[in-house]
N, C-alpha and C positions, 0 to 999 in steps of 0.2 A: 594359592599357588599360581607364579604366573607361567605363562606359554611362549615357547621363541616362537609362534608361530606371526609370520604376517598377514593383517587384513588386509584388503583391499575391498574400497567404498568405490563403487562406481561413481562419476560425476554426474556432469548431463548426459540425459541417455537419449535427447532428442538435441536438435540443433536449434542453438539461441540466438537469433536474432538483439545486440544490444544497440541503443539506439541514445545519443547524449543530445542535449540540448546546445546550441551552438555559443553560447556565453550563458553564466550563471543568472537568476530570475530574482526582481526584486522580490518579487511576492512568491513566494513557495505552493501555497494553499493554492493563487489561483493560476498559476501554471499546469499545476498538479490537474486541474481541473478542466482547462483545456486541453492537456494531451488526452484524459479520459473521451473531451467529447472527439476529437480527434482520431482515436482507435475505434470509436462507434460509430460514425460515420462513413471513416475509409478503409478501416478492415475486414475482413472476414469475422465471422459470427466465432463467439466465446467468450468464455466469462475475462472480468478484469478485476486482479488484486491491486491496490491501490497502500502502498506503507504510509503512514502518517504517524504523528508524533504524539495524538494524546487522545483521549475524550472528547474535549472542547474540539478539538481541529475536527476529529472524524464526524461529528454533529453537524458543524458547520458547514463540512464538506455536503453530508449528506442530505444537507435542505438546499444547499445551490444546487449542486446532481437535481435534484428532486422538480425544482424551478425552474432550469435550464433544459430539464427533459422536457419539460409541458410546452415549451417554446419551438421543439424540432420539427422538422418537414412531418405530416403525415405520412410519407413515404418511409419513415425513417422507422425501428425496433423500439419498443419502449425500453428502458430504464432501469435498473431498479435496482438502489442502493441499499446494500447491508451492513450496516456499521458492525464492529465484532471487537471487542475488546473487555477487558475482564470485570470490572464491575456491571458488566451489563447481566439479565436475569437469564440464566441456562436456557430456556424455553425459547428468546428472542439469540443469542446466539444461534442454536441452531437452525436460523433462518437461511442462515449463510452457506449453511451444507445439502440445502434444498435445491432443485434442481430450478432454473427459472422460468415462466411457464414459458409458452410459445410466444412469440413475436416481443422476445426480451431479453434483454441483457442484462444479467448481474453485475454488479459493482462493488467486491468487498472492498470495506474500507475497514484497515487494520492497523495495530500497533505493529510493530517489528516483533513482538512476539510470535507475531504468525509465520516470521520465516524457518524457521525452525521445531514448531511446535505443534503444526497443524498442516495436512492436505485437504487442497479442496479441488473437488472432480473439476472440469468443466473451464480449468482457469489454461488463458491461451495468451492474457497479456497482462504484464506486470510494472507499473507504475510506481518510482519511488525517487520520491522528491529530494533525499539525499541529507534528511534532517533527523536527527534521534534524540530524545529527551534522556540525557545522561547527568550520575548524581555528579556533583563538583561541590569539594569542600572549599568551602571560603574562611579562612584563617582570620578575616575580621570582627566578622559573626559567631567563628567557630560553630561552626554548623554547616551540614550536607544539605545542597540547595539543588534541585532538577531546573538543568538550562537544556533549549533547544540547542544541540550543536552539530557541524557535519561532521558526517561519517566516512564523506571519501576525500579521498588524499589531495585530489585536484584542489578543494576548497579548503582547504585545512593548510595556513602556511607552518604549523607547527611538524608537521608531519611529512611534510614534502623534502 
């Protein structure tokens, strides 16, 4: 049975700061990685989600994170990257919903799954390079192939 009644979803319920890059980046990965060390540097203290596009990228991400922290001023917070995406083993997921100890920053690094499907305490800034791995049938192969593609309209002349 359904109901005339209406919902209403609240949106943001704190005020968002968005913030663009001033022209598109050849390298995605190590943009992405720079504004990370970027917000840990010159921000106030709290965590950061980080969207990325796969496995392999969030890996990768998370041993440069990893390199590039052991590089910072002593003055500076540690680090500490949590990769989180779905074939990884439950017990190592929830690394990510742990609190980070003192004089540290967490760093989840996520599929876009996590915009949707998952809160995490703690998160104050969000990083997302604007790349999504989506199926595309290719009519030559006849077969569903996963391409890195953007997701926002700016970059997408199909869409604009």
């Amino acid at each position: 049975m359904y109901s005339n009644q209406v919902l209403h979803v609240p949106g943001r319920r704190f005020p968002v700061k968005v913030m663009y890059t001033s022209e598109p980046q050849p390298d995605v990965l190590d943009a992405t990685i720079v504004a990370v060390l970027q917000i840990h540097l010159e921000e106030p203290s709290g965590d950061i989600l980080v969207f990325m596009t796969g496995q392999d990228q969030i890996e990768d991400a998370a041993k440069v994170i990893r390199e590039r922290g052991r590089a910072l001023p002593p003055s500076a917070d540690k680090l500490l990257p949590c990769p989180l995406y779905a074939a990884m083993p439950p017990a190592q997921q929830l690394l990510a919903f742990e609190p980070a100890p003192a004089g540290t920053r967490k760093v989840i690094l996520a599929t876009n799954i996590a915009e949707s499907s998952i809160t995490v305490e703690g998160i104050m800034y969000v990083v997302d390079g604007g790349l999504v791995k989506a199926r595309i049938y290719d009519p030559k192969m006849d077969m569903d192939l996963l391409h890195e593609v953007p997701v926002s309209k700016v970059w997408h002349p199909l869409m604009q």
